[in-house]
C-alpha positions in Angstrom: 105.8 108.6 73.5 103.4 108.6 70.3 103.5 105.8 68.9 106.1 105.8 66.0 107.2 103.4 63.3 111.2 102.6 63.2 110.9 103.4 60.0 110.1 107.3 61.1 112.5 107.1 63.6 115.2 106.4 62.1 114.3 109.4 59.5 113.9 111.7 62.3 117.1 111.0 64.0 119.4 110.4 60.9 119.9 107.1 61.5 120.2 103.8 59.2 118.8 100.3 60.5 120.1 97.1 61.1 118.8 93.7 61.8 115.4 94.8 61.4 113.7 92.9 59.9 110.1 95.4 60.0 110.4 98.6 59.8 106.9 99.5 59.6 106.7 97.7 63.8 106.1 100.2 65.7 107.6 101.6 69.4 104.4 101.8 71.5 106.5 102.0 75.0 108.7 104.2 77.1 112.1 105.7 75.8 114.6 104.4 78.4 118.2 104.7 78.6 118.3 101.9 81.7 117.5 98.5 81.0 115.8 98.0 83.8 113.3 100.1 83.4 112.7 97.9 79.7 108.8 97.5 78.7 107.3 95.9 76.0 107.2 97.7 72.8 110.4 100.1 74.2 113.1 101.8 72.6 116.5 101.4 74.6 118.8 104.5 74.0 122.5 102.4 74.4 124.6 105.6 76.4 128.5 104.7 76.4 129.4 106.1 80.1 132.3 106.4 81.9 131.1 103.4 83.9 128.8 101.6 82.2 128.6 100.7 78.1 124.6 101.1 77.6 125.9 98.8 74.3 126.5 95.5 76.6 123.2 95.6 78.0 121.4 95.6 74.3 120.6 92.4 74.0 119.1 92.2 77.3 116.9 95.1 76.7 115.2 93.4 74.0 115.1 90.1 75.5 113.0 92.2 78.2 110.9 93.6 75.3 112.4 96.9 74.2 111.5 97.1 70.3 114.6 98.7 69.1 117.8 100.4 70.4 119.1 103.4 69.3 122.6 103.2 69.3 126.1 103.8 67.9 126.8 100.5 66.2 125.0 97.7 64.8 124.4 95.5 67.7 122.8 92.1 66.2 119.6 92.9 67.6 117.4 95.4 65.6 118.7 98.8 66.1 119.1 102.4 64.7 122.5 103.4 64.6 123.6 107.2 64.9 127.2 108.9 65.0 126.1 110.6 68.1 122.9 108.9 70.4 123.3 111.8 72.6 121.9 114.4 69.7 119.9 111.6 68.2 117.6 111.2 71.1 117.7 115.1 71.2 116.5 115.4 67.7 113.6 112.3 68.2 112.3 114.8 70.9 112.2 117.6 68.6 110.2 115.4 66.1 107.5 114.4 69.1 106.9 118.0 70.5 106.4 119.1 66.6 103.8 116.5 66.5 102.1 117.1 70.0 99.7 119.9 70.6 100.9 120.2 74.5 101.8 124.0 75.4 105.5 123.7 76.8 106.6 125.4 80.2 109.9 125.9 80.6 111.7 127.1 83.6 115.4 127.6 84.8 117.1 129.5 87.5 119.9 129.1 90.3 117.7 127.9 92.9 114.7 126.5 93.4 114.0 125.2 90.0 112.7 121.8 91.1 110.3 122.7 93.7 108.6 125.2 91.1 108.8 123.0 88.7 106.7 120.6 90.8 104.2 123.2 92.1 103.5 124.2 88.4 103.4 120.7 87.5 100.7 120.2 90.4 98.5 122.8 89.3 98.1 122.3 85.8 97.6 119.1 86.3 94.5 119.9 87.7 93.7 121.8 84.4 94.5 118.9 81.5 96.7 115.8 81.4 100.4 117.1 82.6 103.9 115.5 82.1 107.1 116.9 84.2 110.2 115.4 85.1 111.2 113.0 88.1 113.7 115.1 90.6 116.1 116.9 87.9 116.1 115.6 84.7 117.2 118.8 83.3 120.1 118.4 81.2 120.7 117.2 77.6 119.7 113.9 78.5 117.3 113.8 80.9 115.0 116.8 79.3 114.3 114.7 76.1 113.9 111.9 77.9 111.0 113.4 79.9 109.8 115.4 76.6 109.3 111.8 75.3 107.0 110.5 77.9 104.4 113.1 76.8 101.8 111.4 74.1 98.7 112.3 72.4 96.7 112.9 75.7 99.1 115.2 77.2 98.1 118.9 77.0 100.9 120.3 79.4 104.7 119.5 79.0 106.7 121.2 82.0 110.7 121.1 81.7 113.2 122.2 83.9 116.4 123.7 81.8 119.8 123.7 83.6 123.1 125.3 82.5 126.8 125.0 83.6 127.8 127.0 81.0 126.8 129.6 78.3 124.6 127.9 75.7 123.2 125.6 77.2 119.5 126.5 77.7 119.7 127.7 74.0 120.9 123.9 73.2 118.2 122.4 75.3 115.5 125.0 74.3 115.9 123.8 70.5 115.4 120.1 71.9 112.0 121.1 73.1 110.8 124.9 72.2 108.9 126.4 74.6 105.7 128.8 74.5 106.0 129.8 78.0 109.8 130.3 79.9 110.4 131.4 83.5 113.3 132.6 85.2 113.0 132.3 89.0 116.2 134.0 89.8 120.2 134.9 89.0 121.9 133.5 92.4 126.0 132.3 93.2 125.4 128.8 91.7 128.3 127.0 90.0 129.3 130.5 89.9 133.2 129.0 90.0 131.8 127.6 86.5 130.5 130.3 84.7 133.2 133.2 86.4 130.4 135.7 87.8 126.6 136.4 88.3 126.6 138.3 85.2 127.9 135.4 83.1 125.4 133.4 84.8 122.2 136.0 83.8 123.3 136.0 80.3 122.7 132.0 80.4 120.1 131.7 82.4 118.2 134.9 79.9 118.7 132.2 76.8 115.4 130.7 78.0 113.5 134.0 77.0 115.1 134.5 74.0 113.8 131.4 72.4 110.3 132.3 73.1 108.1 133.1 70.7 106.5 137.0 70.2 104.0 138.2 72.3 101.6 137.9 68.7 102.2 134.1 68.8 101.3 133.4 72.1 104.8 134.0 73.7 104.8 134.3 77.4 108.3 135.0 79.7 107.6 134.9 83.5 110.0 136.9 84.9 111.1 137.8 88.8 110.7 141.2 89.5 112.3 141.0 92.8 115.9 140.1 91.1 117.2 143.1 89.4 119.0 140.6 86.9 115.9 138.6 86.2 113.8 141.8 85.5 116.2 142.7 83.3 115.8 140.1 80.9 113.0 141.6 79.9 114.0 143.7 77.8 115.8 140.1 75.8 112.5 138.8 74.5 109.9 138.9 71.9 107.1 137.5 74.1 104.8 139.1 76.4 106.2 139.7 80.0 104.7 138.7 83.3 106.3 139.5 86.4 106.1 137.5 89.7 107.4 138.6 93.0 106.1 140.8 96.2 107.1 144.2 94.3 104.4 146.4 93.1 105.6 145.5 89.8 104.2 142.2 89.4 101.0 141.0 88.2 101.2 138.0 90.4 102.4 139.0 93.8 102.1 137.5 97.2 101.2 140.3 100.2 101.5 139.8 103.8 103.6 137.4 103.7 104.4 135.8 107.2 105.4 132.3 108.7 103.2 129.9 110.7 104.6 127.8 113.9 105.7 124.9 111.5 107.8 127.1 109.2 104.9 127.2 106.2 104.2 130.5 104.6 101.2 132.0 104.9 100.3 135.1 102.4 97.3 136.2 100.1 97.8 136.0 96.9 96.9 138.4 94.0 97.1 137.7 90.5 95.0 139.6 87.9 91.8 137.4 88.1 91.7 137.9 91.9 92.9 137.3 95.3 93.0 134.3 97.5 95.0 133.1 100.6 97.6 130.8 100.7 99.1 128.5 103.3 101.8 126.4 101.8 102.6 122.7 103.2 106.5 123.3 102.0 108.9 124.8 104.3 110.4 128.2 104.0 109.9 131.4 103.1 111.8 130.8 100.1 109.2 129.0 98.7 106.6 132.0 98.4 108.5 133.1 95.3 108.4 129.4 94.0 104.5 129.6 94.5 104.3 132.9 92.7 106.4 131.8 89.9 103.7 128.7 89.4 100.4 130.8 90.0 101.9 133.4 87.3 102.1 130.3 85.0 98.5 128.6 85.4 97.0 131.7 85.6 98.4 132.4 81.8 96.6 128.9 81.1 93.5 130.0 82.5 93.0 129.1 86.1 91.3 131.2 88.3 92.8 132.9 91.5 90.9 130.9 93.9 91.8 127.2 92.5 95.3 128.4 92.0 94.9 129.5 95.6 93.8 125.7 96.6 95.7 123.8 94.5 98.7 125.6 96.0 97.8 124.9 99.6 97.5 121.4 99.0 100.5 121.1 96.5 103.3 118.8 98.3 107.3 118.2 97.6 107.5 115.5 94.8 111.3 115.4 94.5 113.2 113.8 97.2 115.9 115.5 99.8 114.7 118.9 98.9 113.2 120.1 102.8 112.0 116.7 103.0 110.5 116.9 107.1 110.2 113.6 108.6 108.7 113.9 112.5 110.5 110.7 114.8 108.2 109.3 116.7 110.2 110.6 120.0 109.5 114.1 118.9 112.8 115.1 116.5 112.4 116.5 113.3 114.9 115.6 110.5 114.8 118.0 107.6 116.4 116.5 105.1 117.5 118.9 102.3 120.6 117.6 101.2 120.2 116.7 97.4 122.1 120.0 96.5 123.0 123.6 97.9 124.5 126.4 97.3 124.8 130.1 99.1 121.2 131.0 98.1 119.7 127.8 98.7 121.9 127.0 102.1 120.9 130.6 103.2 116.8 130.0 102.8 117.3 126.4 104.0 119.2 127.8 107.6 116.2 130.2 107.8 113.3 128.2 107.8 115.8 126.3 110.1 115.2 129.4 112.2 111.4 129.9 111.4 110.8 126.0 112.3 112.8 126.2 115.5 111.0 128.9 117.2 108.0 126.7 117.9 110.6 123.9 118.9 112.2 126.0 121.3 108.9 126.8 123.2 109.2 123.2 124.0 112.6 123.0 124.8 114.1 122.3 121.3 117.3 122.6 119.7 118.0 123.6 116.0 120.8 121.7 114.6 122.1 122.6 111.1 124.5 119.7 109.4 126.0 121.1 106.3 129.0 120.3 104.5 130.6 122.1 101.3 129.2 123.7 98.7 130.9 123.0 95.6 132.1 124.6 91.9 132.1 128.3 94.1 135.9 129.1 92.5 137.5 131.7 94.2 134.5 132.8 96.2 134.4 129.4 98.4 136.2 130.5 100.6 133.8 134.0 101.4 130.8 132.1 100.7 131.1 129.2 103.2 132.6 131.9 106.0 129.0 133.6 105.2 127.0 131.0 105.8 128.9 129.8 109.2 128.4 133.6 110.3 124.8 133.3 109.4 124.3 130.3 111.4 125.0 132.0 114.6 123.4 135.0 113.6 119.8 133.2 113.2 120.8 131.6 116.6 121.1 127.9 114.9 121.5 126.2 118.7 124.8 123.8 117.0 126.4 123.9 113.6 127.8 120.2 113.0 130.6 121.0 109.9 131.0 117.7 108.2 133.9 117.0 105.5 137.3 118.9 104.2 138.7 122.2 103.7 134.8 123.6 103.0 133.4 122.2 106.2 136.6 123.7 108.1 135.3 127.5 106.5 132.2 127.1 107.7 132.5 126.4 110.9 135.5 128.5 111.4 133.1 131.8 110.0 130.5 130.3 112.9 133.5 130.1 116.0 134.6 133.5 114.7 130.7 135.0 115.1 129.7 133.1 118.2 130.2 134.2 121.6 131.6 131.1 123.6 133.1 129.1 120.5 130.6 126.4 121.4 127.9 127.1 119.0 129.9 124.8 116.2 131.8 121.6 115.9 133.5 120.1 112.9 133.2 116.2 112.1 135.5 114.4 109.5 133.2 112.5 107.2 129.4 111.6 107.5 130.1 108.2 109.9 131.2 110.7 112.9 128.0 113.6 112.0 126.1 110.3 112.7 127.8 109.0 115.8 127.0 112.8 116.8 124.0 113.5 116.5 123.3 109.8 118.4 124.3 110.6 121.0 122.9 114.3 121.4 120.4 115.1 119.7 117.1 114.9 122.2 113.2 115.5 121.6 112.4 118.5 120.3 115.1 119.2 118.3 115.0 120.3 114.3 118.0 118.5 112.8 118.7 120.3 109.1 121.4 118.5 106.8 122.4 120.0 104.0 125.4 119.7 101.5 126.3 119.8 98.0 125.0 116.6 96.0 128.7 115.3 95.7 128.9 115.5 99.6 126.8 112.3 100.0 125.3 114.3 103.2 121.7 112.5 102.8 123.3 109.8 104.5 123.0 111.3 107.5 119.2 112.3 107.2 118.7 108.8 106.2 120.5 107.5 109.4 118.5 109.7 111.7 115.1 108.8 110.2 116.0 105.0 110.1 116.3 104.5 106.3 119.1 103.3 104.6 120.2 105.3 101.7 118.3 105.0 98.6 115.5 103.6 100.8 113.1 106.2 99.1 114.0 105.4 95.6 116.4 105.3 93.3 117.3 109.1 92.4 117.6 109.4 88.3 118.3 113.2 88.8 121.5 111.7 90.5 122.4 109.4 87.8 121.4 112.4 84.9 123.8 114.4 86.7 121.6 117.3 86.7 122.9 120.4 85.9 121.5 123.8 87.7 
């Protein structure tokens, strides 16, 4: 964060100060709402969860050096007290953008927001000094949390905007207005939530209406390829660029195809030039992801060819997201089980599909471990029958169901499809996947698991790959409870 006085702080959240005894000391550190994470010269944000009272852990927090806390009641330990620390720490993030010269990229969607958001990240990094979220900090918390980090050095802030309702990106998008807002795609996420994929386009289009016009520098980078997403055009002010392999978009990705490992190959085209492509992330999915990001950088000024590179050698950042891990006897674990839904469980079994090809040259299976996909209302019920039935179809050699009712669906949709009935099993809990896929899975084998994030599946991945869970860090999307 810029450096700020408490004295200004407390101005720009509305907030009156007690026990300090200074308000002209300055917060020179990070803005963290864990006390663990406590630096010198910090501000602690004291959250009242369901769980945990952020309030009982004040003292502590400055004992560990934390300047100030901003919370909802005087403390006895210097602190800025609001009536509501949730909108305070909005409205603080509001007062650091409007005093930053970094161009803001937004971006929401139904799928795939986080791997875009860290190929965009990636590449206009190489451009200027870039801040971006860690996993899915995209909710009213976590997005002015990650605004906050950004200081006088950075020149690109990019934010990922979730929604579980109507209003929401128009919430977040007055926490931190953007000059730049993509919409990767209108998909069946949460759709329980927000009653249909209509419902869930008028949300997702709030992102463009905040942009500025096209005469202020207003960009929306839209998805030709969803008829929903295109559509928004026609809901902003600012100049449109469209993304996508129609003949449509200015940045478009042709002969698009899929190596042995899975990775897409195409050449890209974007209105600078053309260069070729060879992503290291699986999935065919993730061509639209790419696009998405080269549309952005290329509105910032980079060149076909680096954008070309600096694609190619982009990487996954965010954990559990087709995470491959190769075992040394020759299984692959693909571990993409922070979150899913129909869209995202149908690209994930695919590159399944793609990746076991070469796999079965060698005499691999394909093993896809999913478990329920949650807040689907009355379409659950369709929705996991679909993706059991797609299993089969892309001749996935075992579905392993794991869980309730959900898991039941899906791999009664996959028994229904099959021919023999022995293409699927389903497995109570996570503890019998496990005990499973011990005892069959054999080298050469692709072993996807995949689940909704309350599912808890990534225990299974971490069991196959010999970590224990939260053995690759500690996930703060998961504690944000990030919204899509």
């Amino acid at each position: 964060m810029i450096p700020l006085t408490l004295a200004e702080i407390a101005q720009a959240v509305g907030g009156s100060m007690h026990d300090i005894p200074d308000s002209a000391v300055r917060v020179t550190g990070p803005v963290v709402r864990d006390s663990r994470e406590v630096a010198k010269g910090a501000l602690f944000v004291a959250f009242a969860g369901e769980r945990v009272d952020g309030h009982d852990f004040a003292a502590a927090a400055v004992a560990e050096g934390a300047v100030v806390v901003l919370a909802a009641r005087p403390l006895g330990v210097p602190a800025i007290v609001v009536d509501d620390v949730q909108a305070a720490l909005g409205r603080l993030a509001r007062h650091v953008i409007e005093h930053l010269g970094a161009t803001v990229v937004a971006l929401t969607g139904s799928a795939g927001k986080t791997s875009t958001k860290d190929l965009i990240a990636q590449l206009l990094d190489r451009i200027a000094p870039t801040v971006w979220p860690e996993g899915s900090l995209n909710n009213e918390i976590g997005l002015p949390l990650t605004a906050l980090r950004a200081d006088a050095a950075t020149r690109h802030l990019v934010l990922e905007m979730g929604a579980r309702g109507i209003g929401h990106i128009r919430y977040l998008t007055g926490l931190t207005p953007p000059r730049i807002g993509v919409v990767l795609n209108v998909g069946t996420a949460h759709i329980g939530e927000f009653g249909g994929k209509e419902q869930i386009a008028q949300a997702k289009g709030e992102l463009v209406e905040a942009l500025p016009a096209a005469e202020q520098g207003g960009v929306a980078v839209l998805n030709a390829d969803d008829p929903l997403v295109r559509a928004m055009s026609s809901r902003t002010k600012a100049r449109v660029v469209f993304f996508g392999e129609s003949e449509q978009a200015q940045v478009r990705a042709e002969n698009v195809r899929l190596n042995e490992r899975g990775q897409a190959v195409f050449s890209l085209r974007t209105p600078t030039g053309c260069a070729d492509v060879t992503l290291r992330l699986y999935g065919e999915h993730h061509v639209s992801n790419a696009l998405a990001a080269a549309a952005v950088a290329s509105e910032l000024g980079m060149p076909a060819g680096e954008i070309a590179s600096g694609l190619s050698a982009a990487g996954p950042l965010s954990q559990w997201r087709m995470e491959v891990t190769e075992r040394p006897d020759g299984v692959t674990v693909v571990n993409d089980a922070y979150n899913a839904n129909p869209d995202s469980m149908r690209a994930a079994l695919r590159a399944l599909a793609a990746m076991g090809r070469s796999a079965e040259a060698r005499g691999g299976r394909t093993w896809a471990v999913l478990g329920a996909m949650a807040e689907l209302g009355e379409q659950s019920f369709a929705e996991h029958d679909a993706v059991g039935r797609l299993a089969v179809r892309l001749n996935v050699s075992k579905l392993v169901a794991v869980g309730g009712i959900e898991a039941a669906w899906l791999q009664m949709g996959a028994y229904n499809e099959g021919s023999w009935g022995e293409e699927s099993v389903h497995v109570s809990d996570a503890e019998a996947a496990i005990g499973l896929l011990r005892t069959q899975v054999r080298p050469g084998d692709v072993v996807l698991v995949k689940a909704s994030r309350s599912i808890g599946l990534e225990t299974v991945a971490l069991a196959l790959t010999g970590q224990a869970p939260g053995g690759s860090g500690t996930d703060a999307a998961a504690r944000e409870g990030a919204a899509r």
